[in-house]
C-alpha positions as CSV (number, residue, x, y, z in Angstrom):
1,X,-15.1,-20.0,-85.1
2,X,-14.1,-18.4,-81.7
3,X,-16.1,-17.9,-78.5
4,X,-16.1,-14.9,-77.0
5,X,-16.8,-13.4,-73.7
6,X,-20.2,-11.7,-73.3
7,X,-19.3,-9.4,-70.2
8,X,-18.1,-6.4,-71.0
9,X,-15.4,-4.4,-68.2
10,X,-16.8,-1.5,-66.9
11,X,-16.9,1.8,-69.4
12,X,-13.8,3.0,-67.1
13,X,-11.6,0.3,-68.1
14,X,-11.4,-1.5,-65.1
15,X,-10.9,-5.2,-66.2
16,X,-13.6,-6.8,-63.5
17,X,-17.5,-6.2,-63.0
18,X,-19.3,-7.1,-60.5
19,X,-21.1,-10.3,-60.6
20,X,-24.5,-9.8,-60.7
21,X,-27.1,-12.4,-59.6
22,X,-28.9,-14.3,-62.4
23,X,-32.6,-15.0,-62.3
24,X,-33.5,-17.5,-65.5
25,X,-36.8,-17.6,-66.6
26,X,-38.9,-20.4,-66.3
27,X,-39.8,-21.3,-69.9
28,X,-41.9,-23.8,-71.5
29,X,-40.9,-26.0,-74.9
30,X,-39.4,-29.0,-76.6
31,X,-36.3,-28.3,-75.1
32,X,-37.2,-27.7,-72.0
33,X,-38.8,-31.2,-71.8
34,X,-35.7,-32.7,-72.5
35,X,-33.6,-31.1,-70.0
36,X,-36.0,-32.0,-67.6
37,X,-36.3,-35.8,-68.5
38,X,-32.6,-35.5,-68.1
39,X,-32.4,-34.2,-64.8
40,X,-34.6,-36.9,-63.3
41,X,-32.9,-39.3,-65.2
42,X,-29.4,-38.9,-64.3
43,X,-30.2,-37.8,-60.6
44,X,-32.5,-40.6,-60.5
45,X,-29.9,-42.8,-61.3
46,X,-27.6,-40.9,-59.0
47,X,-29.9,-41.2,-56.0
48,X,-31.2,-45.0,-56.5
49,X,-28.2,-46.6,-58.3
50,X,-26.4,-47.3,-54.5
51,X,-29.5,-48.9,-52.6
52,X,-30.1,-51.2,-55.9
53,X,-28.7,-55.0,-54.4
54,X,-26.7,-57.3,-57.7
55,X,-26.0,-61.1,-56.4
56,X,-25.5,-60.7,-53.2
57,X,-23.7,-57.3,-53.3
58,X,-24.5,-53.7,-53.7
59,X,-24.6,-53.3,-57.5
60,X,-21.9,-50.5,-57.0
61,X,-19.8,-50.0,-54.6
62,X,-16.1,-49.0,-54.2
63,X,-15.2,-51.2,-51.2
64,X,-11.4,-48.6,-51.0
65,X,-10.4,-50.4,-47.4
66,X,-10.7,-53.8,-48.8
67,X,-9.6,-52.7,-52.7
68,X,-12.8,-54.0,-54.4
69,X,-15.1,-52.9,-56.7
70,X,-18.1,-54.5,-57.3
71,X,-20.1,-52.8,-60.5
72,X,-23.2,-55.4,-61.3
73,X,-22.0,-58.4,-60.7
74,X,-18.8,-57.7,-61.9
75,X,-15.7,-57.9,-59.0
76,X,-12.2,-55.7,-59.7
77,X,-9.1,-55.1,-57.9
78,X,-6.3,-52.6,-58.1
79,X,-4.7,-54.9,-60.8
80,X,-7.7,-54.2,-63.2
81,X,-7.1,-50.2,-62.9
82,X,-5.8,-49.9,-66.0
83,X,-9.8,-50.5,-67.5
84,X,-10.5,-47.5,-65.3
85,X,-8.0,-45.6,-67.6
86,X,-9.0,-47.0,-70.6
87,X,-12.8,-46.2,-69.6
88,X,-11.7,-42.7,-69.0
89,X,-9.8,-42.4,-71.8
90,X,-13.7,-43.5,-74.0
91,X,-15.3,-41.0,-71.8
92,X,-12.8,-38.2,-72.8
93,X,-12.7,-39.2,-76.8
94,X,-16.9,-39.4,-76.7
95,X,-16.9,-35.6,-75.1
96,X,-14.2,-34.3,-78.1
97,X,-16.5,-36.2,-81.1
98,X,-20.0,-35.1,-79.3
99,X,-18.7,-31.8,-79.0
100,X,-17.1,-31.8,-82.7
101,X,-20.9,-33.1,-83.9
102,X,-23.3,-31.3,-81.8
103,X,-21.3,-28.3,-79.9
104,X,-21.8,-28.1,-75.9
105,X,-24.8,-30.9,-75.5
106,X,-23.0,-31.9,-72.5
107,X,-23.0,-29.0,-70.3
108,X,-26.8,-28.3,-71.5
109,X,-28.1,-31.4,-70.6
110,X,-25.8,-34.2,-69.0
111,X,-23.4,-32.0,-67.0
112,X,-23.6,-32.3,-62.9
113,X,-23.8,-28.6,-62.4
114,X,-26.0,-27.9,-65.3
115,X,-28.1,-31.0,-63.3
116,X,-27.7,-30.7,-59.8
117,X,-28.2,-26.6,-60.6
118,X,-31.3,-27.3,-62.8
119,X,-33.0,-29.0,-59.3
120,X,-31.7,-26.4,-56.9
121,X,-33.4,-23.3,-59.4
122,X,-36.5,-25.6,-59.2
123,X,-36.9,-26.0,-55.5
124,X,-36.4,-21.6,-55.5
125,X,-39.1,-21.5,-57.6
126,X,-41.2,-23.6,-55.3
127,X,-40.6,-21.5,-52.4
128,X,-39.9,-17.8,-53.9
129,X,-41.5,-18.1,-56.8
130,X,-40.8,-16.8,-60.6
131,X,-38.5,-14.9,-62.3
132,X,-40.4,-11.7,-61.0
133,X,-41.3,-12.4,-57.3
134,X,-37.9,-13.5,-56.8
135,X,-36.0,-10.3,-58.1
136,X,-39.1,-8.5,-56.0
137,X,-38.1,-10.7,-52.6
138,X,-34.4,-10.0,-53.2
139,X,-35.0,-5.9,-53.1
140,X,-37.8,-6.0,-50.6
141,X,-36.5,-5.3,-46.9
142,X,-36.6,-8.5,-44.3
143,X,-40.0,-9.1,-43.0
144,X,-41.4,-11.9,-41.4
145,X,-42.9,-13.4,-45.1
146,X,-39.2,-13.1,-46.8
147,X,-37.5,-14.7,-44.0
148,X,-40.2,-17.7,-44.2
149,X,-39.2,-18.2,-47.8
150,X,-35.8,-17.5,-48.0
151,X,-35.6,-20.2,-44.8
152,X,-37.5,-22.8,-46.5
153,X,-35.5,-22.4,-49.5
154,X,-32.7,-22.7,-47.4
155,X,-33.9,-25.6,-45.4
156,X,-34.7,-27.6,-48.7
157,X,-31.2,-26.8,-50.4
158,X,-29.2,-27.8,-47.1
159,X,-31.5,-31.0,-46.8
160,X,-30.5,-32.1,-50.3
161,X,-27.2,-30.9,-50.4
162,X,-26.7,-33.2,-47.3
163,X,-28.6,-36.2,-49.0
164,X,-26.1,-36.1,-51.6
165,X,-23.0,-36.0,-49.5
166,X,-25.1,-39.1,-48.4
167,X,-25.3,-40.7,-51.4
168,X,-21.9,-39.8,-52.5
169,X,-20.4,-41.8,-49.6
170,X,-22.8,-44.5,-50.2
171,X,-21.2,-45.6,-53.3
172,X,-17.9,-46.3,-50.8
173,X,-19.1,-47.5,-47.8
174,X,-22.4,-49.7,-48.0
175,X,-25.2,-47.1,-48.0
176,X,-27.6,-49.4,-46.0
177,X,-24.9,-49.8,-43.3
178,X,-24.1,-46.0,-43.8
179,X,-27.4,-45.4,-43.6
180,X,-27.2,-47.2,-40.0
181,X,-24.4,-45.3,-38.7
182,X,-26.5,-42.3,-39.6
183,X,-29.3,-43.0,-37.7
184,X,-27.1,-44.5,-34.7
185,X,-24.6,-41.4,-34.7
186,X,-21.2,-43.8,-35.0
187,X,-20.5,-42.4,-38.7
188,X,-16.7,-42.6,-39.1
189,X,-14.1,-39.7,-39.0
190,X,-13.8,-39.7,-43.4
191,X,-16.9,-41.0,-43.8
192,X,-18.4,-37.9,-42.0
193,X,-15.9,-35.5,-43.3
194,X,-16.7,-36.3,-47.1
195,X,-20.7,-36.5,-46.4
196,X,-20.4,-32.9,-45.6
197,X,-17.7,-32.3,-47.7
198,X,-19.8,-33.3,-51.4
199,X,-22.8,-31.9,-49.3
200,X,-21.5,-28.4,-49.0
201,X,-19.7,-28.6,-52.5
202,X,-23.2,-29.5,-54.5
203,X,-24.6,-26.7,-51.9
204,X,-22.0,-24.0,-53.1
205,X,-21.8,-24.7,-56.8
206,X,-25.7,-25.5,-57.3
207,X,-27.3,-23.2,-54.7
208,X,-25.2,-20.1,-55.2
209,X,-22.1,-20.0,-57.6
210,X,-24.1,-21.2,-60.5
211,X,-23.4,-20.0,-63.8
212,X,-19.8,-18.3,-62.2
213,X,-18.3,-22.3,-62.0
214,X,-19.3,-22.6,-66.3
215,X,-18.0,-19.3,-66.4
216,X,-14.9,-19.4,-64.3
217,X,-14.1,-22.7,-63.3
218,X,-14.6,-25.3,-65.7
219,X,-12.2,-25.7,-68.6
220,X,-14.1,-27.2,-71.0
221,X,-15.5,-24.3,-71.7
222,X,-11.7,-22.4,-72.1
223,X,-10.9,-25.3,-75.3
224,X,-14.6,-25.6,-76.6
225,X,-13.7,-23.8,-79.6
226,X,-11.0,-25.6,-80.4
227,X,-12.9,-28.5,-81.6
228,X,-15.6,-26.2,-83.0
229,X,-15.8,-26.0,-86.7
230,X,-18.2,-24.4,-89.2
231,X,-19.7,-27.8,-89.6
232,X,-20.4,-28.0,-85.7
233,X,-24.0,-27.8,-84.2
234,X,-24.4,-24.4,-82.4
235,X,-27.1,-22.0,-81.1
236,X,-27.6,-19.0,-83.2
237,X,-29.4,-16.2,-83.1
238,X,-30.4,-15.5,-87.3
239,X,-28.8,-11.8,-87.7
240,X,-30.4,-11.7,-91.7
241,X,-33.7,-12.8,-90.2
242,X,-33.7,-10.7,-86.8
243,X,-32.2,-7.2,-87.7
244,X,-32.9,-4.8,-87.3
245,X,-35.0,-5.1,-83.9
246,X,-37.9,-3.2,-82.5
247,X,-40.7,-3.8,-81.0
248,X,-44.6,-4.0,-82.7
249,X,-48.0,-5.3,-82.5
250,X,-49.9,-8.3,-83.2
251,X,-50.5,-8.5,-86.7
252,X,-48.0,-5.9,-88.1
253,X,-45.9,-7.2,-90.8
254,X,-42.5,-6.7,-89.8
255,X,-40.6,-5.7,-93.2
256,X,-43.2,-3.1,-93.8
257,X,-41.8,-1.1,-90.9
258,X,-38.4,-1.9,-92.1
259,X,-37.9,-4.2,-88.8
260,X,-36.5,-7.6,-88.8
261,X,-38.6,-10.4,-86.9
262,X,-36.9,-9.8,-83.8
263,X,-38.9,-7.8,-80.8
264,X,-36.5,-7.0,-78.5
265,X,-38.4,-8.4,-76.0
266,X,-35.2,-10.2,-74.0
267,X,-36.7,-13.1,-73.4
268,X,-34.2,-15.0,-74.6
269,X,-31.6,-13.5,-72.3
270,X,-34.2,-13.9,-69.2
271,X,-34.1,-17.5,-69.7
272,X,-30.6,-18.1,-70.2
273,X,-29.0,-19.9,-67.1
274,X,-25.6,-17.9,-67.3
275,X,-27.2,-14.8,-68.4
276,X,-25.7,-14.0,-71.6
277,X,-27.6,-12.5,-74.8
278,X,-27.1,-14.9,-77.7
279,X,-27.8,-12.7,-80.3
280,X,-24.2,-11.2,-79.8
281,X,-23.2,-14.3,-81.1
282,X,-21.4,-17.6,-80.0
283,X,-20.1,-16.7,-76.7
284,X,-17.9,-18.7,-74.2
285,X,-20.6,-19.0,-71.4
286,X,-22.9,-20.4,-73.8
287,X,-23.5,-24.4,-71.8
288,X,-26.3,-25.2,-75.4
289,X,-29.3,-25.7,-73.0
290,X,-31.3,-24.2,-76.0
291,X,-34.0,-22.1,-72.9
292,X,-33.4,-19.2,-75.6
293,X,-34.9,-21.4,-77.9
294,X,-38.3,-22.7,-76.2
295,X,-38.5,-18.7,-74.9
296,X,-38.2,-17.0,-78.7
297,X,-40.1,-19.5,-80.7
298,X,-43.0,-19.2,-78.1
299,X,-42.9,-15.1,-79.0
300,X,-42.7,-16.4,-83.0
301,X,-45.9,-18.5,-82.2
302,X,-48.0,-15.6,-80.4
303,X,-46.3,-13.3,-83.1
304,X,-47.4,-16.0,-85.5
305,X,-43.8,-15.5,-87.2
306,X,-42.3,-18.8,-88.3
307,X,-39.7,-20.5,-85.6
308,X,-36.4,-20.6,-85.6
309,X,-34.9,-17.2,-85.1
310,X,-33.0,-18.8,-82.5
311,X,-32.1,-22.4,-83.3
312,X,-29.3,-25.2,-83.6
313,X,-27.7,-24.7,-87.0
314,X,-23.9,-24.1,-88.2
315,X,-22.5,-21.8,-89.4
316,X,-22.1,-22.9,-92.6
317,X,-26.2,-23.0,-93.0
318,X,-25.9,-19.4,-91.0
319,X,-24.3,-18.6,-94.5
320,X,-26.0,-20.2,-96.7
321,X,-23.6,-22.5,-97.2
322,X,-24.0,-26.8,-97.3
323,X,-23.5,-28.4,-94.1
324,X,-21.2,-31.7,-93.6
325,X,-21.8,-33.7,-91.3
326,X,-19.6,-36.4,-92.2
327,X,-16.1,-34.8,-92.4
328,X,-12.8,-36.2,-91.2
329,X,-12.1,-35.0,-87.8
330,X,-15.9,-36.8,-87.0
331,X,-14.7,-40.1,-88.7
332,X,-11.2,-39.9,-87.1
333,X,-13.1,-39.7,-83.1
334,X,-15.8,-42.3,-84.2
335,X,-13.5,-44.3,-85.2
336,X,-11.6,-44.1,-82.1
337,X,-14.6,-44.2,-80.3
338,X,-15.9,-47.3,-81.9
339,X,-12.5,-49.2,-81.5
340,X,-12.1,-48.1,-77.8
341,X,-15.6,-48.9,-76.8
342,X,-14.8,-52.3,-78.7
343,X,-11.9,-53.4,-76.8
344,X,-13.2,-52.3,-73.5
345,X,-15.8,-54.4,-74.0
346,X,-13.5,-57.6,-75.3
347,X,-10.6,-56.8,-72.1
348,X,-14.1,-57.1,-69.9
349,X,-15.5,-60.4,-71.3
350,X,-11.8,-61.8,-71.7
351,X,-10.5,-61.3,-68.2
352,X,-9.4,-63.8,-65.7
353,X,-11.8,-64.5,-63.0
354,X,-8.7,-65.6,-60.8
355,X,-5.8,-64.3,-60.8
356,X,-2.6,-66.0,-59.4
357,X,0.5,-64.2,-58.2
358,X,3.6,-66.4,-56.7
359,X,6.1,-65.2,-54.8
360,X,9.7,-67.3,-53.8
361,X,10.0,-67.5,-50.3
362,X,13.5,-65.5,-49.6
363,X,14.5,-67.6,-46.4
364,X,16.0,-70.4,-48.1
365,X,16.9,-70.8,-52.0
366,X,16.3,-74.3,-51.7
367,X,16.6,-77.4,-49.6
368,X,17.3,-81.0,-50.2
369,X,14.6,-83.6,-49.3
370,X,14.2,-87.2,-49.4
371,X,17.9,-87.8,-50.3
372,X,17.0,-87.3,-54.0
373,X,14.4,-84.2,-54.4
374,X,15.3,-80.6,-54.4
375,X,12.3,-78.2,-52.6
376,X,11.6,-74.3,-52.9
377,X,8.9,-73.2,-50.9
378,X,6.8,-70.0,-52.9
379,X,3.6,-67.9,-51.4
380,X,0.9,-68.0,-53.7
381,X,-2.1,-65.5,-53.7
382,X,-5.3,-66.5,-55.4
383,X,-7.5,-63.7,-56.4
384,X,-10.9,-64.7,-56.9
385,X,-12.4,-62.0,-59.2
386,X,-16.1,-64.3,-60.3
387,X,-19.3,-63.9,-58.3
388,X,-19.1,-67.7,-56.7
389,X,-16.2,-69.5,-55.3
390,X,-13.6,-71.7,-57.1
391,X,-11.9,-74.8,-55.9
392,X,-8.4,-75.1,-57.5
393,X,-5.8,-77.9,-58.0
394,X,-2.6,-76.4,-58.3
395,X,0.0,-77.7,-60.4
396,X,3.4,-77.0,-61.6
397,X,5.0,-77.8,-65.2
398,X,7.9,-76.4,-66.6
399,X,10.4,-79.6,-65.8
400,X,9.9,-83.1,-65.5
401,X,8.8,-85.1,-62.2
402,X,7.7,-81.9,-60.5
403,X,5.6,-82.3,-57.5
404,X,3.2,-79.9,-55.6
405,X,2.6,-81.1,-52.3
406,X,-0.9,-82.5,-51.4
407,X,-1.2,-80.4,-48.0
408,X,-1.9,-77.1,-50.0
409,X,-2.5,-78.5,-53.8
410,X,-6.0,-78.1,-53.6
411,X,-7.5,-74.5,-52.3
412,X,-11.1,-73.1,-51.9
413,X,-11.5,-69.7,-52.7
414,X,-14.6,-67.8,-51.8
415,X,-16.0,-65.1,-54.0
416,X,-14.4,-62.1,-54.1
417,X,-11.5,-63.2,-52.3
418,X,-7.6,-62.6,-51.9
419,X,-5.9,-66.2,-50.6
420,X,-2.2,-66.4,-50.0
421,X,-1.4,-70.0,-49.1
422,X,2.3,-71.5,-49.0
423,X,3.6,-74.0,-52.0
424,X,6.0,-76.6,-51.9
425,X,7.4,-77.5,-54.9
426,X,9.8,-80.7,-55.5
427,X,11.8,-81.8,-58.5
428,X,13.9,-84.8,-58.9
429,X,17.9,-83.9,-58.3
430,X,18.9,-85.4,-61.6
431,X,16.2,-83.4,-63.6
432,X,17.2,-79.6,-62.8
433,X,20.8,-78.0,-62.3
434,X,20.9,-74.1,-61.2
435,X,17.8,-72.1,-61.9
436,X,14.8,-73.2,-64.0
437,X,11.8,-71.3,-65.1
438,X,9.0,-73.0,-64.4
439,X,4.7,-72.1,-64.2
440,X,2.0,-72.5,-61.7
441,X,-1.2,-73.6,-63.0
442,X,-4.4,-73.1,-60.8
443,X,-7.6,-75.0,-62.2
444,X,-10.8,-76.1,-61.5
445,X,-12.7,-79.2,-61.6
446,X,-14.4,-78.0,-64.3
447,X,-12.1,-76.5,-66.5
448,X,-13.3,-73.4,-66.4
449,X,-10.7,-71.7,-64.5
450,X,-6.8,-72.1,-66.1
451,X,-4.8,-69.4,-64.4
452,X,-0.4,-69.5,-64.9
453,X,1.8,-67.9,-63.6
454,X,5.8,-67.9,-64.2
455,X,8.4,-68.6,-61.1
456,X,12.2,-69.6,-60.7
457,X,12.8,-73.0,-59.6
458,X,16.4,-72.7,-57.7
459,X,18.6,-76.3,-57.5
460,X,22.2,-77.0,-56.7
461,X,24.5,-76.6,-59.8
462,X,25.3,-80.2,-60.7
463,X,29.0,-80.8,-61.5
């Protein structure tokens, strides 16, 4: 089942049109309800998630100058960036077995430009007005009442635009100490730069591009189809039911007239957000908001016609055919899925809390002490991962009479920390000859903490 383009090239063969500016209808439904209680939720979440405080620490924050990144509680360093992979990785299998289940659910409700443009068309509405008014305003020459609210719309959109180039930066630099250097005018170079960077990126892709970036940007919607299948959750517009169209009164009974239960009255194509008419069929630009949806069945109900001329079906039931919803490509990616989200969530709950990294010191291999003990002298860095601080003994085993010295055996390292602290390590003459493997051991009083880690232990070769 392919997706194709809805916009035709103009009746001379030229290959381009020109884009023409899409007004969507403001329509009222199930639907409708949903997208809306998604919008607030994710921006919501968007908006609040930075100022919320976890233990001490901004629940999440990517700290880049210092390389941490605190998400609830939880503390990782570059060394932990292969869970960002893995995460991404989840994120990219849940989009293939969503899309393979349900079609584009993503773009229609979860998507940042179906989101962040969902709030932009709502604060034109509040100063322009609907559908009408606004394509009225657009036509009518500049007066003193269009410039008032095509300023205030502008006002509003540049005010939030710049909020959000706020916000964006506040999950990397504290956004209470961001919000400070705002207010005292010492924002940094980068810091200001990608404030109005994201600002005028959600201001250009919400406020006027639109529909054009699902259209012509994003490539999801350029491989969509390829994980389509009969068996996969569409909108469509019932052809057997619908055709032909016409329009008719109240009352009339549509078969009579030899007319299908479609009106022609466009509504459907009035509140689609990229402007396309879904009774052509499946089409590229289709993001699966479902506004056709809420705007026919509300004519069905007034016509008092049953719903569902425009609905979320397959194709297979488009045909009359049985549906499947279990079928092997959805076990495969739930499968996957499940395994993925499983093992994240193991790698996360098994991971050391300190981490221990050792280093040989390359100015000497080794050096005799004492008459009878061979030295090597190793950097070690403790990296405190856990939410509280950890004081560790640090011990060496690997061969027999070795000997940390007491100056540096025990550290204290805060939470959240990176230590490097210098190790002397001794072994008896007679116990090592040439290079031995040996481990560091860091551990706490309490047992909970165990870290290893391997190094070479360098001695004289004995004859």
């Amino acid at each position: 089942m392919s997706a194709q383009p809805s916009n035709p090239a103009h009746s001379d063969g030229g290959l381009y049109v020109a884009h023409q500016k899409v007004y969507p209808r403001e329509v009222a439904g199930h639907f409708n309800r949903l997208r809306v209680v998604a919008t607030i939720a994710l921006l919501g979440l968007f908006y609040l998630l930075p100022w919320l405080q976890w233990r001490g620490h901004q629940a999440v924050l990517f700290d880049l100058p210092a390389r941490k990144f605190y998400i609830f509680g939880l503390t990782f360093f570059p060394q932990d960036f292969f869970l960002l992979a893995w995460l991404l990785i989840i994120a990219a299998l849940a989009l293939f077995f969503v899309t393979a289940l349900a079609g584009r659910l993503w773009c229609g409700y979860a998507c940042p430009q179906t989101v962040w443009t969902e709030i932009f068309v709502w604060m034109e509405r509040w100063t322009e007005g609907n559908r009408q008014q606004r394509m009225r305003l657009d036509q009518a020459p500049w007066s003193a009442g269009k410039l008032l609210r095509k300023s205030s719309k502008q006002l509003l959109w540049v005010s939030f635009a710049l909020f959000t180039g706020f916000t964006f930066v506040g999950y990397f630099t504290a956004i209470r100490v961001l919000g400070a250097e705002v207010l005292s005018a010492s924002l940094d170079g980068w810091e200001l730069f990608w404030m109005l960077f994201y600002g005028f990126a959600t201001y250009g892709n919400a406020g006027h591009m639109r529909e054009q970036v699902c259209k012509y940007m994003c490539p999801y919607a350029r491989f969509q189809s390829a994980m389509f299948d009969r068996n996969s959750l569409v909108i469509s517009y019932d052809v057997q039911r619908g055709e032909p169209r016409g329009s008719r009164g109240k009352g009339v009974k549509p078969r009579e007239r030899g007319l299908g239960d479609c009106v022609d009255c466009t509504l459907c194509v009035q509140a689609c957000p990229t402007g396309i008419d879904i009774r052509q069929g499946l089409q590229m630009e289709c993001i699966a908001c479902a506004a056709c949806i809420d705007a026919c069945d509300s004519v069905m109900d007034r016509l008092n016609y049953p719903r569902g001329l425009i609905r979320y079906t397959t194709q297979n039931a488009m045909d009359g055919k049985p549906s499947r919803v279990l079928r092997p490509r959805i076990v495969i990616y739930g499968t996957l899925l499940l395994a993925l989200i499983v093992g994240f969530g193991a790698a996360i709950a098994n991971r050391r809390l300190v981490e221990v990294d050792v280093l040989r010191d390359r100015n000497a291999l080794y050096r005799q002490v004492d008459g009878d003990l061979i030295e090597n002298v190793y950097t070690v860095r403790f990296i405190n991962k856990d939410t509280k601080a950890h004081s560790l003994r640090v011990q060496a085993e690997g061969i027999d009479g070795l000997i940390v010295d007491s100056e540096h055996a025990l550290q204290n390292v805060a939470a959240g920390e990176v230590l490097s602290a210098p190790i002397r390590i001794r072994a008896p003459a007679a116990s090592v000859s040439g290079g031995r493997d040996i481990e560091v051991i860091a551990r706490s009083g309490d047992g909970s903490i165990d870290t290893r880690s391997k190094a070479r232990f360098i001695a004289p070769v004995r004859q």
